[in-house]
PyMOL Python script that loads the backbone (N, CA, C, O; Angstrom):
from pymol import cmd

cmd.read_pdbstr("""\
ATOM      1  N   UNK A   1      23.486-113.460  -3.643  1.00  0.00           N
ATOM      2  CA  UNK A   1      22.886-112.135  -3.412  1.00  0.00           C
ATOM      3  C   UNK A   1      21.989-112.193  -2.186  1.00  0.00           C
ATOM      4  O   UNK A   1      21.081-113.024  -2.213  1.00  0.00           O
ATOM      5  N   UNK A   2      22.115-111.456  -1.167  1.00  0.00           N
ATOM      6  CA  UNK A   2      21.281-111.320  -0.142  1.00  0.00           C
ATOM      7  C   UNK A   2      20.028-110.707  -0.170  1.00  0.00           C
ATOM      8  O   UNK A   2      20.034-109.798  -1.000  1.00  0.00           O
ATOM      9  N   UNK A   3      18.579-110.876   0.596  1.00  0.00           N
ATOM     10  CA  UNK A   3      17.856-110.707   0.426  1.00  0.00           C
ATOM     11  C   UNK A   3      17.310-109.091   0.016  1.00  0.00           C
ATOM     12  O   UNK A   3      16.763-108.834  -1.057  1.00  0.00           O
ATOM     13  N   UNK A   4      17.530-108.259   0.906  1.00  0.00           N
ATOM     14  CA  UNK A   4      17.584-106.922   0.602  1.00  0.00           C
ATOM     15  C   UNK A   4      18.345-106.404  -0.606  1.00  0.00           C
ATOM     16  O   UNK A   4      17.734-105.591  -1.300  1.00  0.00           O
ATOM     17  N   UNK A   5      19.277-106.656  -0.885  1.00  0.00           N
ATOM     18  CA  UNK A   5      19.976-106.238  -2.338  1.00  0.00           C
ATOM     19  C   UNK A   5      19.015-106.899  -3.445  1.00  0.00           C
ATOM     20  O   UNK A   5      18.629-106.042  -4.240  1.00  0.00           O
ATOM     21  N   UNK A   6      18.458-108.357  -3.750  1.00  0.00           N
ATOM     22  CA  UNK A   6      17.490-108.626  -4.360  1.00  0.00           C
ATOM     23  C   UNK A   6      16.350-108.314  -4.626  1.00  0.00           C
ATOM     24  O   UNK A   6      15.873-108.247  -5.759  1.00  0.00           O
ATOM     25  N   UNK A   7      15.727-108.061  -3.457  1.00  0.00           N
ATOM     26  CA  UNK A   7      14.198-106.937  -3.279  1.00  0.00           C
ATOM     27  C   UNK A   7      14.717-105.949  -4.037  1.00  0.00           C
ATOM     28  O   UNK A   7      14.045-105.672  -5.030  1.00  0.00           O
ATOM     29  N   UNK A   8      15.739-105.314  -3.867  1.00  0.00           N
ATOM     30  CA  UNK A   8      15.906-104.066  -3.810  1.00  0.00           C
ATOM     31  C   UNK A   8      16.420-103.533  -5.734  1.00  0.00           C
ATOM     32  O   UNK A   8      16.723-102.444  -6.221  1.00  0.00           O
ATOM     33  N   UNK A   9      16.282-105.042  -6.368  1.00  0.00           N
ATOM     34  CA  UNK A   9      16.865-105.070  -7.809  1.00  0.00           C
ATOM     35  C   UNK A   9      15.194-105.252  -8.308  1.00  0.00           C
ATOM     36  O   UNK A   9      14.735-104.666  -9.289  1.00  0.00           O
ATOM     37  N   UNK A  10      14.445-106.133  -7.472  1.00  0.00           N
ATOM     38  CA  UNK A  10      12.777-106.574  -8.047  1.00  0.00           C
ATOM     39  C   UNK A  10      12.547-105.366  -8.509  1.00  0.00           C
ATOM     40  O   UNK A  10      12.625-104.896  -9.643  1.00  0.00           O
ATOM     41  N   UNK A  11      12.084-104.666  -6.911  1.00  0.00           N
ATOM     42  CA  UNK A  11      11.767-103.011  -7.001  1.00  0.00           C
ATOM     43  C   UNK A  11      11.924-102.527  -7.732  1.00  0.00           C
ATOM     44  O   UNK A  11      10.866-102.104  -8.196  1.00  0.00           O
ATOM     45  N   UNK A  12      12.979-102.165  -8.414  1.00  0.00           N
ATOM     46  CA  UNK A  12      14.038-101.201  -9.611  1.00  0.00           C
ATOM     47  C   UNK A  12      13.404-101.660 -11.010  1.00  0.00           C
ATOM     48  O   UNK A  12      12.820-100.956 -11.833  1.00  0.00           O
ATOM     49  N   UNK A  13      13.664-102.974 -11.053  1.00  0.00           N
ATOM     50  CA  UNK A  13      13.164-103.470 -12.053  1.00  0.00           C
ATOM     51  C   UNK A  13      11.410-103.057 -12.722  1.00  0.00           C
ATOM     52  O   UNK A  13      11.028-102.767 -13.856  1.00  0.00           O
ATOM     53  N   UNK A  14      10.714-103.199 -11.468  1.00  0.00           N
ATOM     54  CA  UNK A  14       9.208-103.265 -11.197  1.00  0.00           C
ATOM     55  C   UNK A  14       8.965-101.744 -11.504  1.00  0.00           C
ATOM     56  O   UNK A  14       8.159-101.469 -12.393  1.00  0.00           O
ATOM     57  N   UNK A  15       9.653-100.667 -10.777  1.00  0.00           N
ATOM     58  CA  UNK A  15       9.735 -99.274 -11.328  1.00  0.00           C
ATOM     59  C   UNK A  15       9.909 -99.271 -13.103  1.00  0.00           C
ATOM     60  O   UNK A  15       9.100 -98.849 -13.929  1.00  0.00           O
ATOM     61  N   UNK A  16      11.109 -99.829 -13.305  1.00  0.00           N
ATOM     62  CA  UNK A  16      11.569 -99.200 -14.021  1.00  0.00           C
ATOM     63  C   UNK A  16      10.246 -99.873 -15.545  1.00  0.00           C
ATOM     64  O   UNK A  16       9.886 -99.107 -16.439  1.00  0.00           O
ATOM     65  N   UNK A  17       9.885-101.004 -15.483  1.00  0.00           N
ATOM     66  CA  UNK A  17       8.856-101.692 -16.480  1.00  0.00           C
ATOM     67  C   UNK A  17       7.581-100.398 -16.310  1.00  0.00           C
ATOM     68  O   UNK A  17       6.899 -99.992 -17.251  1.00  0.00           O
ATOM     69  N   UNK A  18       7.489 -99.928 -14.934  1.00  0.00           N
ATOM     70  CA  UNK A  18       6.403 -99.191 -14.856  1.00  0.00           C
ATOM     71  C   UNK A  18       6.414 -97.961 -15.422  1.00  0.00           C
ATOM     72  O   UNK A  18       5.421 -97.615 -16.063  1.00  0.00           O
ATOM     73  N   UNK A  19       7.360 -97.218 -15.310  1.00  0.00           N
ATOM     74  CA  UNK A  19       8.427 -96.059 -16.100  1.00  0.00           C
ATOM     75  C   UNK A  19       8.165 -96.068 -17.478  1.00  0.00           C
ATOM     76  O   UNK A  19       8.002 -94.948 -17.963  1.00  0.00           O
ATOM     77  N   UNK A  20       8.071 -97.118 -18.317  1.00  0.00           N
ATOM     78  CA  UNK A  20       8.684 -97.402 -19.233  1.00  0.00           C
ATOM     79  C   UNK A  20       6.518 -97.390 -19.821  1.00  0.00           C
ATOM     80  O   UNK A  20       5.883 -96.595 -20.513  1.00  0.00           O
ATOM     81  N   UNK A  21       6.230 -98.291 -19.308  1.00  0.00           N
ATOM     82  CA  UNK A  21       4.844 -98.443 -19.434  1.00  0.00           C
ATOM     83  C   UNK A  21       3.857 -96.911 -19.447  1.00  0.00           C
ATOM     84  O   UNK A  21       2.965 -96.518 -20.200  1.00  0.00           O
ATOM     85  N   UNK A  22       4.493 -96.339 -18.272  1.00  0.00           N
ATOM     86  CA  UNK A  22       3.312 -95.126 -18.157  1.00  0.00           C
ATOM     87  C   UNK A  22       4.177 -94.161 -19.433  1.00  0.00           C
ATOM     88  O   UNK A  22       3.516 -93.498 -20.232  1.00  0.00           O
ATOM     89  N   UNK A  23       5.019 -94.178 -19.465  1.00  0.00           N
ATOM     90  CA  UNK A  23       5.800 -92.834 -20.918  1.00  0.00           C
ATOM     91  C   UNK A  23       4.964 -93.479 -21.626  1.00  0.00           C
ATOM     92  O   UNK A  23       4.517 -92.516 -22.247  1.00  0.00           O
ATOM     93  N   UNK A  24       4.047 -94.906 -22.271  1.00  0.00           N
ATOM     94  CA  UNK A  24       4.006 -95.122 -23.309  1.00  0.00           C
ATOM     95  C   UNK A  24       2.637 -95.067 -23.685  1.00  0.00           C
ATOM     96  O   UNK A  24       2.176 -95.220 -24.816  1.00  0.00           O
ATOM     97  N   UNK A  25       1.965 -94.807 -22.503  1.00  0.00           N
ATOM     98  CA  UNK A  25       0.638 -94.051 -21.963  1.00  0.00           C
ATOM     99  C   UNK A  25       0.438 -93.359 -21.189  1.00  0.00           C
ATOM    100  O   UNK A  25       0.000 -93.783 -20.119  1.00  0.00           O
ATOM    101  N   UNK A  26       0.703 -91.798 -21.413  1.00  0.00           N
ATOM    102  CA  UNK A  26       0.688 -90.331 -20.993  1.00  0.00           C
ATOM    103  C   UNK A  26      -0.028 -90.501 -20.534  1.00  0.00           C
ATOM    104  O   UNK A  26      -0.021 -90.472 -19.303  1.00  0.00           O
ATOM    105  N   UNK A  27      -1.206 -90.814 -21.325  1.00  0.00           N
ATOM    106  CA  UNK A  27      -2.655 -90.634 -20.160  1.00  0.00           C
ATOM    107  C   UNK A  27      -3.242 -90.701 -18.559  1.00  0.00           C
ATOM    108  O   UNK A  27      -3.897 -90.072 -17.727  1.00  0.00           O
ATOM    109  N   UNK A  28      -2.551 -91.856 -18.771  1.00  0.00           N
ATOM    110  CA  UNK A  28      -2.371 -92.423 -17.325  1.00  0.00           C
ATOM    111  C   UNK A  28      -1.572 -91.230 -16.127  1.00  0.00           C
ATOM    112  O   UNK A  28      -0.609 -90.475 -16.261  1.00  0.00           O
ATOM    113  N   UNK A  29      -2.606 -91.543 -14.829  1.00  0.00           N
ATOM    114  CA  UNK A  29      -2.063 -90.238 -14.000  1.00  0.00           C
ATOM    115  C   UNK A  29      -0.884 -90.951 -13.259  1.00  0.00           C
ATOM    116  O   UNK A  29      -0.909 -92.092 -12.798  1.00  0.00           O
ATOM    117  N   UNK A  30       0.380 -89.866 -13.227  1.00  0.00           N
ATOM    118  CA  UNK A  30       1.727 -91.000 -12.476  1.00  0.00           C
ATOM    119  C   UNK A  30       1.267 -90.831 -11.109  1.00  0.00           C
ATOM    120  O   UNK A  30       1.983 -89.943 -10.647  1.00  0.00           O
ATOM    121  N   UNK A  31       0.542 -91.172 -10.320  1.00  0.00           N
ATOM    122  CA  UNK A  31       0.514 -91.648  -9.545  1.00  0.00           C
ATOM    123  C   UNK A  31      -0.322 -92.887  -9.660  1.00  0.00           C
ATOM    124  O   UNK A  31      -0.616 -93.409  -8.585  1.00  0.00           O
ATOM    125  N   UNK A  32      -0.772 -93.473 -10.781  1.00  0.00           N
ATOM    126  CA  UNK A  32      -1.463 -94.800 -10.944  1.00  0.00           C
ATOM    127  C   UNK A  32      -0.367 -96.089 -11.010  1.00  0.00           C
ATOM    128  O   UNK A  32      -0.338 -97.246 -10.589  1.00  0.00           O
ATOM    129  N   UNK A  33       0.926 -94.783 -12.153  1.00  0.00           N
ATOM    130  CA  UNK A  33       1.510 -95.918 -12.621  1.00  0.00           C
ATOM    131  C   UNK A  33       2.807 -96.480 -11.285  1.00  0.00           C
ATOM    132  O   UNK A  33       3.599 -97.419 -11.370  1.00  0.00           O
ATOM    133  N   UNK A  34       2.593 -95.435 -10.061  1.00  0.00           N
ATOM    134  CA  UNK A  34       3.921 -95.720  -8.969  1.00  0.00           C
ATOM    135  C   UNK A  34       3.102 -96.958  -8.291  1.00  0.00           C
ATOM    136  O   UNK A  34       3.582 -97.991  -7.824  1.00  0.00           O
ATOM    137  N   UNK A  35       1.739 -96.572  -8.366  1.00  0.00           N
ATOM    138  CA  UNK A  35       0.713 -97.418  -7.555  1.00  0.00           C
ATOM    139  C   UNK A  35       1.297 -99.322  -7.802  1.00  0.00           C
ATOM    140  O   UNK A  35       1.317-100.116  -6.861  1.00  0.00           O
ATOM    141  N   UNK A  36       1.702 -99.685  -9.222  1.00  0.00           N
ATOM    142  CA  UNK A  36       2.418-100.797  -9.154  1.00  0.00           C
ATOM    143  C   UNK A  36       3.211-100.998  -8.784  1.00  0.00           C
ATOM    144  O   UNK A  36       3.406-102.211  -8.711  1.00  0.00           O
ATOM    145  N   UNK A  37       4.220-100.200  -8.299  1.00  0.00           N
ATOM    146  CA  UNK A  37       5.619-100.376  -7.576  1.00  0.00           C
ATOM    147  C   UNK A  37       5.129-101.354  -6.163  1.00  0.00           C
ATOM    148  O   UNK A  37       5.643-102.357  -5.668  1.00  0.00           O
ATOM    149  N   UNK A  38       4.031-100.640  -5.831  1.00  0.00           N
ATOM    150  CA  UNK A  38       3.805-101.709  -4.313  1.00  0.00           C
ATOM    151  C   UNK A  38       2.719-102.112  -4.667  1.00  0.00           C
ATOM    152  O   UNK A  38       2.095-102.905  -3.961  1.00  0.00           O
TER     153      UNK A  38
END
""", "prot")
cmd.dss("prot")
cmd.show_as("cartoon", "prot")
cmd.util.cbc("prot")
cmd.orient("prot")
């Protein structure tokens, strides 16, 4: 797998845990929870 296609699965991944995290605390403002993406 080349480097960019790999980043590019971290990322997804890193979203998607974050996705998954902020649904499971509404509270949280989504722009805190994109704030982990980078």
């Amino acid at each position: 797998m080349d480097a960019l296609a790999n980043r590019s699965a971290i990322e997804d991944s890193a979203y998607n845990e974050c996705s998954r995290i902020a649904a499971l605390h509404t509270k949280a403002p989504a722009h805190r929870a994109r704030a982990f993406v980078w």
